[in-house]
N, C-alpha and C positions, 0 to 999 in steps of 0.2 A: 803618512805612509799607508799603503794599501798593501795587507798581503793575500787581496785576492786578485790571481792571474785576469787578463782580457777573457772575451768581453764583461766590461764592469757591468754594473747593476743598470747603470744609467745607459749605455751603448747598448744593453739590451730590452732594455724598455723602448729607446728609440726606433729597435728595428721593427719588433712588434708593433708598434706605433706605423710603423713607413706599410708595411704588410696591411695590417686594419684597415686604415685608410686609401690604399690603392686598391682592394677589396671594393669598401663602399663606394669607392668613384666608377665602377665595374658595372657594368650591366648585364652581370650574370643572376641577379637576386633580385628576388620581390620585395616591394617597399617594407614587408615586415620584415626579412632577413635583413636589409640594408637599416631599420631602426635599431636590430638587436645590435648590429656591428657598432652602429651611433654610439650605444649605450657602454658596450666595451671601449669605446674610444674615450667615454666621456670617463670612466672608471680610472684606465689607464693614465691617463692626463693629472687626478688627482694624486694616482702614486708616483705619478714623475714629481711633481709641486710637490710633496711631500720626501721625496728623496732629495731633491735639491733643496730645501727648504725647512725639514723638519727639524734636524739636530739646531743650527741657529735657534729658531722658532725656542725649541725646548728649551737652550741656554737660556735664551735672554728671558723666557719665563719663568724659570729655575728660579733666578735670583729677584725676577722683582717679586716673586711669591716669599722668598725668604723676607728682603724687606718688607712687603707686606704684612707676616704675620710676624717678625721682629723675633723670631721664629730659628734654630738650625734646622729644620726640616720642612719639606714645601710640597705638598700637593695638592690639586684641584678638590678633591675628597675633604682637605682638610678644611677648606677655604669655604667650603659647603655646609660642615660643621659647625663654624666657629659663625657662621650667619645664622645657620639654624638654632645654635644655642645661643643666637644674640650677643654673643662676643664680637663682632663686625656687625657693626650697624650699615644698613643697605643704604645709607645716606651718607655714608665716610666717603668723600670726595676720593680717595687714596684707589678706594675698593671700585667706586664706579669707573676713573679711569683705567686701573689693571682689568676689570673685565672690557671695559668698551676696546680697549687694545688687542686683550683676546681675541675679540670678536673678529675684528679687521684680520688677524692674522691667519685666523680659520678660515674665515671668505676664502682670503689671497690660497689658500690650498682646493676650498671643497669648489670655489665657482669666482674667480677672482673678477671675470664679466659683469657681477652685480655692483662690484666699489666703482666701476667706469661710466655708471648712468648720473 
């Protein structure tokens, strides 16, 4: 259920998106205006991949943080702690694959072009 009216978060990302980039494709701006546009595009594209993508994201790291720290409470912060105070040794197979997972799934939002080389 959504009880917020059109247009959603996402249809409005999209249009700002359609607008940016018919901008940049424009030959009204100088290649530095048409970079800063880039930049905005490349900005906006992370909060779309993050809007479609974040809450999943968060779920499914929710809980393998919970299993991880065998834990009812789960955060990154904590996970930082308990390596810091040597409570999770940085060679627990468990620990490197929940981060190397993290890692991919941050790419796939901040630049998801680098997991395709």
């Amino acid at each position: 259920m959504n009880i917020f009216d059109r247009p959603t978060s996402k249809e409005l990302l999209e249009a700002v998106l359609g607008f940016v980039n018919e901008e940049i494709e424009s030959n009204d701006y100088t290649k530095d205006n048409r970079f800063k546009f880039l930049i905005v595009m490349n900005v906006l594209n992370i909060v779309k991949r993050e809007v479609n993508l974040g809450r999943k994201i968060d779920e499914s790291f929710f809980n393998k943080g919970l299993d991880l720290l065998k834990e009812d409470n789960f955060s990154v912060k904590k996970i930082s702690e308990k390596i810091r105070n040597e409570e999770l040794s940085i060679e627990d197979q468990s620990l490197l694959d929940f981060l190397y997972d993290l890692t991919i799934e941050k790419i796939k939002i901040d630049n998801p072009k680098y997991l395709k080389e």
